[in-house]
Steps between C-alpha positions, in 0.01 A plus 500: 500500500645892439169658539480263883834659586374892398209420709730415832726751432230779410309380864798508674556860368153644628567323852815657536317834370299452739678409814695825459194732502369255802783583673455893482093447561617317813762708660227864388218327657718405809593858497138639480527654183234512248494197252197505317588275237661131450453381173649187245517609168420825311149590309171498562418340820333160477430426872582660845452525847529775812646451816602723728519843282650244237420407150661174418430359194589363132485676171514321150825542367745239728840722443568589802339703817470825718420666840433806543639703797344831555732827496826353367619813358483870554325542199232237584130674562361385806167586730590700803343252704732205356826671508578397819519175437697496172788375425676872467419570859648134707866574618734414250644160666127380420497626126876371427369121625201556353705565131719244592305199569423445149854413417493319847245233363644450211845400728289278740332307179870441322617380874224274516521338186895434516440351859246315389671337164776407703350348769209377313649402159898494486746735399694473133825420535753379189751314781395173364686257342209416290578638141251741343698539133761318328698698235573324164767725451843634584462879462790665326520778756380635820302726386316301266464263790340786716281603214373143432584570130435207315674213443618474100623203316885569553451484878655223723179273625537557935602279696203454685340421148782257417415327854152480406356656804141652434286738720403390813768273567619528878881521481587267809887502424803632363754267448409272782429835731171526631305855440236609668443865399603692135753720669661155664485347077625849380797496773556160387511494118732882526714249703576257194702674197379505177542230277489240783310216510175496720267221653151656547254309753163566414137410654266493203117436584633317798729307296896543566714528202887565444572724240819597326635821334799729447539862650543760258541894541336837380758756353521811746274270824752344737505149617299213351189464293313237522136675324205428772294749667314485818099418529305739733322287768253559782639481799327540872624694764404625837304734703907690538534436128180657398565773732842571353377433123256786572796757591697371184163526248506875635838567484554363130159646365663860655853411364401345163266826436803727585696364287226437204471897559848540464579345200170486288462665142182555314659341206564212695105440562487412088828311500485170321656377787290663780513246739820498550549866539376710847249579275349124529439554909262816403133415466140708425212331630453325174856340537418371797138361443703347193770351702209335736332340190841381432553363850158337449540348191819357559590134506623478873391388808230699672778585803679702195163660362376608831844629621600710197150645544494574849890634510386684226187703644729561857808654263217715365374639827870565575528708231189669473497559873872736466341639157234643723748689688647668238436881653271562166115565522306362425686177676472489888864616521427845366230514783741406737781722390239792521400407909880458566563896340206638717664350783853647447386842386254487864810480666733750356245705534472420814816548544519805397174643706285537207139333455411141346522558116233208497402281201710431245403677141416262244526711219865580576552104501277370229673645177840322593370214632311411195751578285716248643210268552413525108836431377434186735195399336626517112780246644232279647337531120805430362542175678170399398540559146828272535352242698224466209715540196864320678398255781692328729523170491523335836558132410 
């Protein structure tokens, strides 16, 4: 089922591609500039259409899309009789929306889709009681605990193994206390020292059972240990909690790729132990397709499958859509940086009594730009390469 999920993923890809040129084809056209061209894909054309001084149409290789908008450059060649109505020539609050509304679509897609998981599907949440591991072992240190280093033959068996609780078992009490949520059980095993004596209420398959253990202790991790983890579940919420979940999938997609900036390494992208590393949270387009064939593939429910894939294509348009306004041509935000400097010089010139300098110079801007924008693409290469020869594994 891999080659199912690289076709979703590689479909979502070119409508996404293609919602961002639709939205500067939209906002030109609504602006009377020239657009003589709205195409999917890149080649030789294989069929197309006119309408209204427009080409639309779709060419034979499905990797993404283009429009073309007359005169968006200085250096751009254009018929006297077209110029006024290029691009160059609209006031520059037109040009900057026009530049900007790519990035735009991608934002209203990724909105869309977190709405729309959370109202239509659930949101993940691991404040269950229901238990999605059971460790076998006692670790014999924190940090081995927090690596999930393995457990060896001179290791005490857990608690939770000596109980004889198993994955998906919904913890119902603790010591005759009734839990509801896993920071309520946390809260309530930290309350009992270690080496005590537990009662464990269980609801197995719909059948209640009372299991026994002893609490035991991880050097250097304070409080008890009693080995379980949480399961992630679905869970629904409402038209306010799909409206907040959409400000929190923006704000941790922004957050988590600030700090993934931060701290990332190349070396770390061919670490052993990638996926644990910043490194893990930084994909090419092959990572991703291969984390949707994953997602696919995957023994779970289809809630889980559709989810992860869904979450997954809106984190992308959040990401793409800031990459795109990185002040770098070719990307829209180099465009946009250059209409923001012809406004500022207008007005210290204006300032100063002397005439419109005009249009900014390309040529001045170019050699930087794609300097900048080169080192950018041997990263994206580099990624690539590591996604082929180190992937991720998602679980």
């Amino acid at each position: 089922m891999d080659w199912v999920g690289w076709l979703i993923f590689l479909v979502a890809l070119l409508f996404s591609v293609m919602l961002h040129e639709t939205g500067h084809f939209v906002m030109a056209k609504r602006f009377g500039m020239l657009a003589p061209r709205y195409f999917v894909g890149f080649g030789p054309t294989i069929w197309s259409f006119r309408r209204n001084g427009t080409e639309y149409g779709i060419k034979l290789i499905p990797l993404g899309g283009f429009t073309k908008i007359v005169g968006m450059t200085s250096l751009d060649e254009v018929p006297p009789e077209q110029e006024p109505y290029t691009f160059r020539q609209a006031p520059a609050w037109q040009r900057f929306i026009v530049l900007v509304a790519g990035s735009v679509m991608h934002f209203v897609l990724a909105a869309v889709l977190l709405f729309g998981v959370a109202l239509g599907i659930g949101v993940e949440s691991i404040n269950t009681t229901q238990l999605g591991d059971v460790a076998t072992c006692v670790a014999p240190s924190v940090t081995a605990l927090d690596n999930g280093t393995p457990c060896t033959p001179k290791d005490a068996k857990s608690p939770a193994a000596h109980a004889g609780l198993k994955v998906g078992d919904q913890v119902t009490s603790i010591n005759g206390v009734k839990v509801t949520s896993w920071d309520q059980l946390q809260n309530v095993i930290l309350a009992v020292k270690p080496g005590a004596a537990v009662t464990i209420g269980v609801d197995r398959d719909g059948r209640p059972l009372t299991l026994h253990t002893t609490l035991s202790s991880v050097p250097g991790r304070p409080g008890s240990y009693l080995g379980i983890g949480p399961a992630t579940v679905i869970q629904s919420v409402g038209l306010l909690g799909a409206i907040d979940y959409v400000g929190t999938g923006f704000a941790q997609t922004i957050t988590g790729t600030g700090d993934v900036v931060t701290h990332l390494s190349i070396p770390q992208l061919f670490s052993p132990n990638r996926a644990r590393l910043p490194a893990g949270n930084v994909s090419s387009v092959v990572g991703l397709a291969n984390d949707t064939g994953q997602a696919v593939a995957a023994s779970v429910g289809w809630q889980y499958k559709v989810s992860f894939i869904l979450l997954l294509i809106a984190s992308l348009n959040i990401a793409v859509g800031i990459a795109n306004q990185l002040p770098l041509l070719p990307l829209d935000g180099g465009h946009e940086f250059a209409v923001i400097w012809e406004v500022v010089r207008r007005r210290f010139a204006r300032l100063r009594g002397r005439p419109d300098p005009g249009l900014v110079d390309y040529r001045k801007l170019v050699p930087v730009s794609v300097s900048l924008f080169a080192l950018l693409a041997i990263f994206v290469l580099i990624v690539t390469y590591a996604d082929i020869v180190n992937p991720v594994n998602i679980g």
